[in-house]
C-alpha positions as CSV (number, residue, x, y, z in Angstrom):
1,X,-77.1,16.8,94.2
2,X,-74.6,14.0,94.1
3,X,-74.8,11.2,91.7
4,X,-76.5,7.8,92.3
5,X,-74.5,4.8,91.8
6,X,-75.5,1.2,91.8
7,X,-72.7,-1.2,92.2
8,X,-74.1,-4.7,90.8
9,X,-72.7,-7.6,91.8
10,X,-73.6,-11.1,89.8
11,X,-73.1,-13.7,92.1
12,X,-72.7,-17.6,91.6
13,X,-71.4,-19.9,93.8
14,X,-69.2,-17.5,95.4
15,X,-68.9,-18.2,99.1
16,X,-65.2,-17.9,98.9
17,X,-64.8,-14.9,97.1
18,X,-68.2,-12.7,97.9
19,X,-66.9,-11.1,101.0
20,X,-63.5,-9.8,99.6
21,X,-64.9,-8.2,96.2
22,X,-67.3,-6.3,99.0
23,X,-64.0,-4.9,100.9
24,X,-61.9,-4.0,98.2
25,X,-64.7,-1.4,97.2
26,X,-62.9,1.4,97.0
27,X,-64.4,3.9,100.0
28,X,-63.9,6.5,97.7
29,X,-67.2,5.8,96.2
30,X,-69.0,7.2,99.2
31,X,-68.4,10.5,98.0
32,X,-71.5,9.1,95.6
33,X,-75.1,8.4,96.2
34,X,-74.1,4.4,96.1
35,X,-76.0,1.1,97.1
36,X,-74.4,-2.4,96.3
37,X,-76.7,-4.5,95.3
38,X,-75.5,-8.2,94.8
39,X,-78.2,-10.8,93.5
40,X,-77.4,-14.4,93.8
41,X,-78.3,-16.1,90.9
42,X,-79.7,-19.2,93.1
43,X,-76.6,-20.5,94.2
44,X,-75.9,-24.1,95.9
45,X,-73.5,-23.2,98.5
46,X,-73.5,-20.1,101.1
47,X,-73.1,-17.1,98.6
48,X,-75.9,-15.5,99.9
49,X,-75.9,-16.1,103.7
50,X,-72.3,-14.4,103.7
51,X,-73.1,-11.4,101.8
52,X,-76.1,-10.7,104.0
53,X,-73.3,-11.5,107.0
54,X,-71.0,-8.6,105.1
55,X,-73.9,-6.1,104.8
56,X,-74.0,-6.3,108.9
57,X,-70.4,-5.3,109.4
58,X,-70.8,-1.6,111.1
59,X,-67.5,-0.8,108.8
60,X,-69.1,-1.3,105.8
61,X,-69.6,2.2,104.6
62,X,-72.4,1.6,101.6
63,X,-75.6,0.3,101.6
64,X,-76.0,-3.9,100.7
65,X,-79.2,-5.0,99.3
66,X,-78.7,-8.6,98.9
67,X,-81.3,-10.8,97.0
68,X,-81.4,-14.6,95.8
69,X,-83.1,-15.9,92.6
70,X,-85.1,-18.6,93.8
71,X,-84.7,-20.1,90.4
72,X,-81.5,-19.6,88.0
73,X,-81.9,-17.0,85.4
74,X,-78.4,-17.3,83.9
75,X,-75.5,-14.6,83.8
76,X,-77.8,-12.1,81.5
77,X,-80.9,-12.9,83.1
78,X,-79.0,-12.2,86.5
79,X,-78.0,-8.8,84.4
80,X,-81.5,-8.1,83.4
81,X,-82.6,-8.2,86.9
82,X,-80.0,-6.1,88.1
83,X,-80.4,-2.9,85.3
84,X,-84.5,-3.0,86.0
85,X,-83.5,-2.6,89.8
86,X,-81.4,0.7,88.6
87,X,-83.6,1.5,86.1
88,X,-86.6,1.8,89.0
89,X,-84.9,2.9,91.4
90,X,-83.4,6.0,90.0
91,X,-79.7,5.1,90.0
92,X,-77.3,7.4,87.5
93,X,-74.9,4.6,87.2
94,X,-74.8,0.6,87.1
95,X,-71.7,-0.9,87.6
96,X,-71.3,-4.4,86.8
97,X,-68.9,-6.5,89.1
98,X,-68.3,-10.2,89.3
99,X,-68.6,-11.7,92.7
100,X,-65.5,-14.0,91.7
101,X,-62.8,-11.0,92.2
102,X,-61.9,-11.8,88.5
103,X,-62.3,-7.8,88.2
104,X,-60.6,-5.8,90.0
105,X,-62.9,-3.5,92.1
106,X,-60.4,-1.0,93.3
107,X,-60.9,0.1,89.4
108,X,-64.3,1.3,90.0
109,X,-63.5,5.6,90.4
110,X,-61.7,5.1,87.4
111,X,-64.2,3.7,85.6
112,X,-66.9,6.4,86.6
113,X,-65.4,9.3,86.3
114,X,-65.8,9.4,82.1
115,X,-69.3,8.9,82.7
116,X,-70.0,11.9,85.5
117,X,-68.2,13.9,83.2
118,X,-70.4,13.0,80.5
119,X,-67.6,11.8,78.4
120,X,-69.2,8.3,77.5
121,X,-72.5,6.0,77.8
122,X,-71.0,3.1,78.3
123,X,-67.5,2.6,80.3
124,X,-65.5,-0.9,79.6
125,X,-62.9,-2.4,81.6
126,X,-59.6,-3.5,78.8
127,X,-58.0,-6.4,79.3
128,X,-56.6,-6.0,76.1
129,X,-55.5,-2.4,75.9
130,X,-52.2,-3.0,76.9
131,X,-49.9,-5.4,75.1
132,X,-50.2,-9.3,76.2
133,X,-51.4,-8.0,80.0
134,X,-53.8,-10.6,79.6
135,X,-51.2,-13.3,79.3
136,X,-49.4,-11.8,82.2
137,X,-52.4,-12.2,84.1
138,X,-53.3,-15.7,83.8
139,X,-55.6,-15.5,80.8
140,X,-54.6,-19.3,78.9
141,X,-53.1,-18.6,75.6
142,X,-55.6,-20.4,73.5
143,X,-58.5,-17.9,75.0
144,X,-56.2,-14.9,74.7
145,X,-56.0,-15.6,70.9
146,X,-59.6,-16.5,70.4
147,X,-60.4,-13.4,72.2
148,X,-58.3,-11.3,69.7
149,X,-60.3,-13.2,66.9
150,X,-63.5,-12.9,68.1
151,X,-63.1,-8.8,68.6
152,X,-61.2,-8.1,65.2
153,X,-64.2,-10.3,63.9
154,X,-67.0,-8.4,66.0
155,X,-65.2,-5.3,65.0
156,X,-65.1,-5.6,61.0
157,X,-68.7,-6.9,61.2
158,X,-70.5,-3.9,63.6
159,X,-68.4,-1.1,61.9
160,X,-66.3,-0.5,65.5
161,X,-63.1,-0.1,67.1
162,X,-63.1,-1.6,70.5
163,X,-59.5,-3.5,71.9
164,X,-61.9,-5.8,74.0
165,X,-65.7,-7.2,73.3
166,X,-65.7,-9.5,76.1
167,X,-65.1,-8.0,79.4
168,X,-67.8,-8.5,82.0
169,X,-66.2,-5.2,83.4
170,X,-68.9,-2.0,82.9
171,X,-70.4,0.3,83.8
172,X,-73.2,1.9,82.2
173,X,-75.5,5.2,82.4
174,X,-79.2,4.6,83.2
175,X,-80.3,6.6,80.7
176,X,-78.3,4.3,77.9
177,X,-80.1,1.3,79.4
178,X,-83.1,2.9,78.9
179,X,-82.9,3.4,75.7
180,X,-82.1,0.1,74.5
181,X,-84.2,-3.3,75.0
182,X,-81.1,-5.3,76.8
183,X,-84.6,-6.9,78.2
184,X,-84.7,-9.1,74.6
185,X,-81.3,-10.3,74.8
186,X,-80.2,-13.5,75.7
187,X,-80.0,-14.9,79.3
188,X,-76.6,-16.8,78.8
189,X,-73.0,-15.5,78.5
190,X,-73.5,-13.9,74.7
191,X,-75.8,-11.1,76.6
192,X,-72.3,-8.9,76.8
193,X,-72.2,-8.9,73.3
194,X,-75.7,-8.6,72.3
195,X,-75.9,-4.9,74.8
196,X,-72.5,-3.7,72.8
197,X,-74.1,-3.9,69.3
198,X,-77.4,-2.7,71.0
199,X,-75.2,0.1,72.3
200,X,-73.7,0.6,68.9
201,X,-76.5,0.9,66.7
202,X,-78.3,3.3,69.2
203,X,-75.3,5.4,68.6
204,X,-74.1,5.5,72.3
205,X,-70.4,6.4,73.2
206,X,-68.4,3.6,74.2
207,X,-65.0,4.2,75.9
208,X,-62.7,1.8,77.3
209,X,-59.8,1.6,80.2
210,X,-57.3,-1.2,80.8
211,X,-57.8,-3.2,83.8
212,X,-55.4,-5.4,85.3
213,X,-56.6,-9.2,84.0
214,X,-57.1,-12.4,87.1
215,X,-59.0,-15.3,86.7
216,X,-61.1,-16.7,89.1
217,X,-63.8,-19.7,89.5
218,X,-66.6,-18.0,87.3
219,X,-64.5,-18.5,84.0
220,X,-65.3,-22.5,84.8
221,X,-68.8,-22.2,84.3
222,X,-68.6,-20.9,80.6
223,X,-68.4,-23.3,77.5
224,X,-66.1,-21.9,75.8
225,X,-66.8,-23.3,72.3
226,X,-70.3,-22.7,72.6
227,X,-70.0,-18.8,73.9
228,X,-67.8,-18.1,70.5
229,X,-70.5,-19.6,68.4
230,X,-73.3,-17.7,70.1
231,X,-71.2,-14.2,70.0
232,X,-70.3,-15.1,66.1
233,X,-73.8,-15.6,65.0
234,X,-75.2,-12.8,67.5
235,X,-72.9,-10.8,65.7
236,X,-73.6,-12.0,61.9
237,X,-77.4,-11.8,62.5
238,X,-76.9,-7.9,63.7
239,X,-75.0,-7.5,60.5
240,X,-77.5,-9.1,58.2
241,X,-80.1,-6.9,59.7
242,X,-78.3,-3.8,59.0
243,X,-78.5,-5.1,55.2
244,X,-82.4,-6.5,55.6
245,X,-81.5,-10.0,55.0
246,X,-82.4,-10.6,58.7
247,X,-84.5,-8.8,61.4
248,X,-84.9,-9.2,65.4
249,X,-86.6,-6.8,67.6
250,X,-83.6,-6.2,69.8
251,X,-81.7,-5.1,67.1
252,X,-84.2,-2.6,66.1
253,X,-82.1,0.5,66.7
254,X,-81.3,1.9,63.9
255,X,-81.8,5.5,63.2
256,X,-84.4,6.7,60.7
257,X,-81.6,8.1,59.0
258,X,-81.4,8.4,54.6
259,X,-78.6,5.8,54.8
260,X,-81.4,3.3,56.9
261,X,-84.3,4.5,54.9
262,X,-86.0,2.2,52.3
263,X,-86.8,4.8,50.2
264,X,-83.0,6.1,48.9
265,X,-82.8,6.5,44.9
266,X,-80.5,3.4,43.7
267,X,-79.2,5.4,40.6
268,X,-75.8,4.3,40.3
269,X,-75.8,0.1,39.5
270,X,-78.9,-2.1,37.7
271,X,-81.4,-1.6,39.9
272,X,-85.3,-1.1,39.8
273,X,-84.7,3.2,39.4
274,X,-83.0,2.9,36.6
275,X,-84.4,0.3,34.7
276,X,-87.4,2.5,35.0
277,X,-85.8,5.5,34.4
278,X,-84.6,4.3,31.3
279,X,-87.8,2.7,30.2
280,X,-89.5,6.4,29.7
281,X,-89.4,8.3,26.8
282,X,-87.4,12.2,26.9
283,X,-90.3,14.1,27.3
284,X,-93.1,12.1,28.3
285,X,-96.2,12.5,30.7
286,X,-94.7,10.8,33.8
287,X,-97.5,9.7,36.8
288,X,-95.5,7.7,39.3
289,X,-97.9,6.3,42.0
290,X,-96.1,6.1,45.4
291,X,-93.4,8.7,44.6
292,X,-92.0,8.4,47.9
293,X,-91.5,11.8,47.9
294,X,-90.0,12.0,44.1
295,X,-86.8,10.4,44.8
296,X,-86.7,9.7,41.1
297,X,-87.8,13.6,40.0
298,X,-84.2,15.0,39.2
299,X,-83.6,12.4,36.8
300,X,-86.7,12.1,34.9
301,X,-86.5,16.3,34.6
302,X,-83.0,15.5,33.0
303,X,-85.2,13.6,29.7
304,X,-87.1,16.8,29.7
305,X,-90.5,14.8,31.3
306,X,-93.2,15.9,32.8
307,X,-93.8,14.4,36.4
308,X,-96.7,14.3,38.6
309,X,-96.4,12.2,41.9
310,X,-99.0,10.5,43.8
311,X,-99.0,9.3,47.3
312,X,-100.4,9.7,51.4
313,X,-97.8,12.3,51.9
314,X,-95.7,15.0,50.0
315,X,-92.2,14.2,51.2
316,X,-88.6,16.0,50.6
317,X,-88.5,15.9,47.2
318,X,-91.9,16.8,46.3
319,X,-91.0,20.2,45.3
320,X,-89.3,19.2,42.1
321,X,-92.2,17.3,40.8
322,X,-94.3,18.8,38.7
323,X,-97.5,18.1,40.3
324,X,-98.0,16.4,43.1
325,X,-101.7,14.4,44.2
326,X,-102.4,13.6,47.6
327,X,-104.4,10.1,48.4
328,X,-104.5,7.4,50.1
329,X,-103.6,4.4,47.7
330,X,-105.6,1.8,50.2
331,X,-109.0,3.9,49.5
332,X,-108.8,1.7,46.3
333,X,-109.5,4.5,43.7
334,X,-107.6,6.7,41.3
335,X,-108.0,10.3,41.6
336,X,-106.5,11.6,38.3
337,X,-107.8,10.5,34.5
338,X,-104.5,8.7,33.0
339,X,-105.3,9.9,29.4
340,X,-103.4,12.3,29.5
341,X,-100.2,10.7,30.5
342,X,-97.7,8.5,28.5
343,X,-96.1,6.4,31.4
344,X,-97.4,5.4,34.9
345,X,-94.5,3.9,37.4
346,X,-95.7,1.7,40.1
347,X,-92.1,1.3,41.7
348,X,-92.2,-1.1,44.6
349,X,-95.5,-0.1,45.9
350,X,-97.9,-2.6,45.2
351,X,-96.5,-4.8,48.5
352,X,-97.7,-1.9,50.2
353,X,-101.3,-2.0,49.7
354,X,-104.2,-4.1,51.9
355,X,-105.7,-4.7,48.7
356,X,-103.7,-4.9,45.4
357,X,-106.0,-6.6,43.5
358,X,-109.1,-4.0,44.0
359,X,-106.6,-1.4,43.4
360,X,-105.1,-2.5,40.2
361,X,-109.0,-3.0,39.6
362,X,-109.5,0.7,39.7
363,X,-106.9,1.5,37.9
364,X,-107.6,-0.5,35.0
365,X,-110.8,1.0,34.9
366,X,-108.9,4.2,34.0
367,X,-105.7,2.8,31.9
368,X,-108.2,1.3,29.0
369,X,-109.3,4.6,28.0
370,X,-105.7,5.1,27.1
371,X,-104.4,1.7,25.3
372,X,-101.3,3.1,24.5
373,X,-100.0,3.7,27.9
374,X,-96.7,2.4,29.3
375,X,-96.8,1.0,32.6
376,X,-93.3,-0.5,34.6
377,X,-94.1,-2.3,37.7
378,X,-91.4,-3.4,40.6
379,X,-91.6,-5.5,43.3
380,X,-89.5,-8.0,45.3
381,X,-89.3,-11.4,44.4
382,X,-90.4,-13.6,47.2
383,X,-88.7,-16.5,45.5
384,X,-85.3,-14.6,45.9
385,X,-82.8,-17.7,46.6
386,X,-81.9,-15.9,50.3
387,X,-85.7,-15.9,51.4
388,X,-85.7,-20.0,50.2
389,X,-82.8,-20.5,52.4
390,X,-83.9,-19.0,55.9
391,X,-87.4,-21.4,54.9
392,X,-85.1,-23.9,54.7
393,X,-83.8,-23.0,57.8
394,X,-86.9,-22.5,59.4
395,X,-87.3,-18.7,59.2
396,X,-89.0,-15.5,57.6
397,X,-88.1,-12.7,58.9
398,X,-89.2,-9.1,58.1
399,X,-86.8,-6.6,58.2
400,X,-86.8,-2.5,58.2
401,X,-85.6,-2.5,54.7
402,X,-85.8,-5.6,51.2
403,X,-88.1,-8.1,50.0
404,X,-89.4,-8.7,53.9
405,X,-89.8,-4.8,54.7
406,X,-91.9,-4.8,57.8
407,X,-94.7,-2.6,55.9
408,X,-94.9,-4.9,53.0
409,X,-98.6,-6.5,53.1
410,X,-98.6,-8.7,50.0
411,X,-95.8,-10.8,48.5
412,X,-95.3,-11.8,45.0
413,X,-93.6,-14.2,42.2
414,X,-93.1,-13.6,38.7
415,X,-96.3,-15.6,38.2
416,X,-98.2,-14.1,41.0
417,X,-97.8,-10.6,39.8
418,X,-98.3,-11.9,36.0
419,X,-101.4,-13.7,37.1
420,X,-102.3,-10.5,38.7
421,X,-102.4,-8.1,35.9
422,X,-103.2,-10.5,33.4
423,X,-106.7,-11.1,35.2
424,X,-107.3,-7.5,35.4
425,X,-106.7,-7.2,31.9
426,X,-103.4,-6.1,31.2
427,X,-101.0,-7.5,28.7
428,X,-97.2,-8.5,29.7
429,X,-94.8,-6.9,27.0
430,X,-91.7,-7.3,29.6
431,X,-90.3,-9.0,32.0
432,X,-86.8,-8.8,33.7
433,X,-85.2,-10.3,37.0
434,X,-83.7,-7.4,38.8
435,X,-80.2,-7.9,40.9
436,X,-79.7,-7.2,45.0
437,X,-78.6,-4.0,45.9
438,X,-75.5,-4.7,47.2
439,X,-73.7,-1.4,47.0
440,X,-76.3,-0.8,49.8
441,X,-75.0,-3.2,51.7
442,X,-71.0,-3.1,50.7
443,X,-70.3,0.0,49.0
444,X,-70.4,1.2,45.9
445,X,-67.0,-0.3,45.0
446,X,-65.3,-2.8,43.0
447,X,-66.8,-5.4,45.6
448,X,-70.5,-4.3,45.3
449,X,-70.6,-3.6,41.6
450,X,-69.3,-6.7,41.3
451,X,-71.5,-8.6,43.0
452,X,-74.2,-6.9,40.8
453,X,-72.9,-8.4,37.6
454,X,-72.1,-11.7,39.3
455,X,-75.8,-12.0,40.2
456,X,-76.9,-10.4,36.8
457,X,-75.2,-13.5,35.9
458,X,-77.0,-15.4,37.8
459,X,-80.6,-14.2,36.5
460,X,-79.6,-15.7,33.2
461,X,-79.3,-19.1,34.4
462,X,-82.6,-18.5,36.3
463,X,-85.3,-15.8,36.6
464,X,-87.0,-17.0,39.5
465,X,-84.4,-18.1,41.9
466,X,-81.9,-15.3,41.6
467,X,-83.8,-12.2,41.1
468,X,-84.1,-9.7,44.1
469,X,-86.4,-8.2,42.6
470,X,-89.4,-8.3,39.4
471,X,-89.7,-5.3,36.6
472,X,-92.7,-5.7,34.0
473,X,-93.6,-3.2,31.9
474,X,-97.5,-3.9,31.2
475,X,-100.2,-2.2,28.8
476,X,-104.0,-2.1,29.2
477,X,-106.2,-4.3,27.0
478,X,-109.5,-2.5,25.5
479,X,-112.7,-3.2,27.9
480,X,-115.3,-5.3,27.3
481,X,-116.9,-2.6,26.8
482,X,-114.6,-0.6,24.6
483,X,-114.3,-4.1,22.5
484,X,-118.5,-4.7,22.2
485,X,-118.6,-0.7,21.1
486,X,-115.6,-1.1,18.8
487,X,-117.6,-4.4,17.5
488,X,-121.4,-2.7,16.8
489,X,-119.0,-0.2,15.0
490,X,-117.5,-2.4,13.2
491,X,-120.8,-4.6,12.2
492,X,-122.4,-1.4,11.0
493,X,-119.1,-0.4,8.6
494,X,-119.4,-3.9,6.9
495,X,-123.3,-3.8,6.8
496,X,-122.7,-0.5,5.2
497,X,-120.3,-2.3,2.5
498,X,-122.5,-5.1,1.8
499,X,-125.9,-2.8,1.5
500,X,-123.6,-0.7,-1.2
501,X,-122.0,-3.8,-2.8
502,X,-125.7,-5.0,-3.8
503,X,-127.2,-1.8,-4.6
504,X,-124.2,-2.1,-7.3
């Protein structure tokens, strides 16, 4: 069965130029299941009547669906439009053509043969593959250069390798569209790069070909300045995201990878795992609540401890604990008696639960029976000075990983988790600011390990602004109960005294 091919034209005010894109399609095509579909994006002068006048021609040898926007969606809501038509109507293949000639279409069988072969998701016309062909084109100098910035910039930031990110010369698989919500993206010129890093981070297979550069009447309706700053902060916000400092729906592509998941052991730089780790005694009675699977097993088996985990789900590390509790931390109870261990860890959990105040409730129930236990809490610090800054810039934005991790329900301060355990009972006998994670984000290199003393630095001057994250270590305080016994015991000691004291 041959493949089905969709050749989308985006049309603006191109009476002038509609009519040749539509003959230089190269006949070749035919050999493909292929429609041309040009949607005129509400256009003030005669764009549409002549393309419907071109689709009559009897020598025309491919199907012309021509429609007209009766209100202007912009160049990638035009593209929106135009990938939901192939999207529902079964095409294999979208190519996107500008109805301004400014790309050539006699390129077309070049550009999708990778893609029947099943070489690429994506293929991308190059204007910049072949040394200063641009120039030699027409492209002006001072766009030529910003173009070269703007890619080596895109490049560093998404972790990629393309000569060219802003080509409006594709062609795309319907099954890549599919999989990615180009629906979300923006309706202005910037939508070309916000489907590349969607394209990216879905890990779909870009490959590019050099195409001959021209310049025609659609260049005029783009402001300039204002495209670069939407492609440079489209393309810093898709970054942030990757490191949780930033989070938008469209960007969501991420695999559930180790690398991507927030539960990854942070063993080798000042982090919330290791200040824990080395807050336990060698061979203590280790219960750590929401072991995420025991990520922290292997070293706490190295100080000779015994560990039992508790959490929903046994998870891929499970088999090195010790002993492992199943239960469902928002039932607000505590299955196992903690008298018989020395040290409970509550790492970065507590923002989990629906309720942490009726949970820490039952748990205190349990800890005073054991007044000598050690307990080290972590959680992130709302008041981190990153969060302040997007409030003062007016946003608060949950992320798949940090402080703002989607599934976090509850949010603390170093005097909102103090206040918490202190109500319940619980004495603070430490309390340390805990740096970002940046050789998560950077790499653990000179760079990120530096960054970690920098903001260790940083804690010093102040706790509250600068720590990612808050570590307490806590201890029960007798119950009232415990304290009115351990009184009437008391009372009858010294009654005792007194009685033998006068008998004397």
């Amino acid at each position: 069965m041959s493949s089905r091919v969709l050749i989308f034209i985006v049309a603006y005010n191109h009476e002038k130029t509609i009519r040749d894109v539509l003959s230089r399609i190269p006949v070749s095509l035919a050999q493909y299941d292929t429609e041309v579909l040009i949607i005129d994006d509400s256009s003030k002068d005669r764009t549409f009547e002549e393309s419907l006048e071109h689709g009559k021609d009897d020598k025309f040898p491919f199907k012309l669906t021509t429609l007209f926007n009766p209100i202007n969606q912009g160049y990638g809501g035009n593209q929106k439009l135009g990938f939901h038509y192939a999207i529902e109507n079964g095409f294999d293949y979208v190519a996107l053509v500008h109805g301004d000639g400014q790309y050539a279409p006699e390129k077309l069988p070049e550009l999708i043969e990778p893609l029947v072969k099943g070489e690429a998701d994506a293929v991308f016309g190059s204007r910049m593959m072949k040394s200063r062909s641009a120039l030699k084109g027409g492209m002006p100098y001072y766009k030529y250069v910003g173009n070269k910035i703007l890619t080596a910039y895109q490049n560093a930031m998404l972790g990629a390798d393309l000569s060219e990110f802003h080509s409006g010369y594709r062609i795309y698989t319907t099954k890549a569209l599919k999989d990615i919500p180009f629906y979300l993206n923006a309706d202005v010129f910037h939508f070309d790069t916000e489907i590349i890093i969607q394209l990216l981070y879905a890990g779909k297979t870009i490959k590019e070909i050099p195409i001959p550069t021209y310049y025609g009447d659609e260049i005029c309706n783009v402001d300039g300045l204002r495209y670069a700053f939407d492609v440079f902060k489209a393309t810093l916000l898709a970054r942030l995201q990757r490191h949780s400092l930033f989070y938008d729906r469209k960007f969501d592509l991420q695999p559930d990878s180790i690398e991507h998941s927030p539960y990854v052991a942070k063993l080798n730089f000042t982090s919330s795992h290791t200040l824990a780790i080395d807050s336990v005694k060698d061979g203590a009675r280790v219960l750590d609540v929401g072991c995420a699977g025991g990520y922290l097993a292997d070293s706490l088996k190295a100080k000779k401890c015994h560990v039992t985990g508790l959490d929903q789900f046994a998870g891929a590390h499970s088999s090195e604990l010790d002993g492992f509790v199943e239960v469902d931390l928002d039932d607000n109870s505590m299955p196992v008696s903690l008298e018989k261990f020395d040290t409970v860890l509550m790492l970065d959990i507590i923002e989990h639960l629906n309720n942490p105040e009726k949970f820490i409730e039952a748990f205190a129930e349990k800890a005073r029976f054991n007044p000598d236990l050690d307990i080290v809490v972590t959680t992130g610090n709302v008041a981190f000075v990153i969060v302040r800054v997007m409030l003062l810039l007016g946003n608060f934005n949950y992320g798949k990983r940090g402080i703002l991790d989607l599934t976090h329900t509850r949010l603390f301060t170093f005097a909102s988790l103090r206040s918490l355990f202190r109500q319940q009972g619980f004495s603070i006998i430490e309390e340390r600011g805990i740096p970002a994670p940046f050789p998560l984000a950077v790499g653990d290199n000179i760079l990120g390990q530096g960054l970690v003393k920098l903001n260790k630095l940083a804690i010093a001057l102040s706790k509250g602004l600068f720590s990612y994250q808050i570590y307490m270590r806590i201890k029960p305080q007798p119950s009232v109960d415990h304290l009115l016994n351990m009184a009437v015991a008391a009372s009858a000691t010294r009654s005792d005294k007194i009685t033998e004291q006068a008998e004397k």
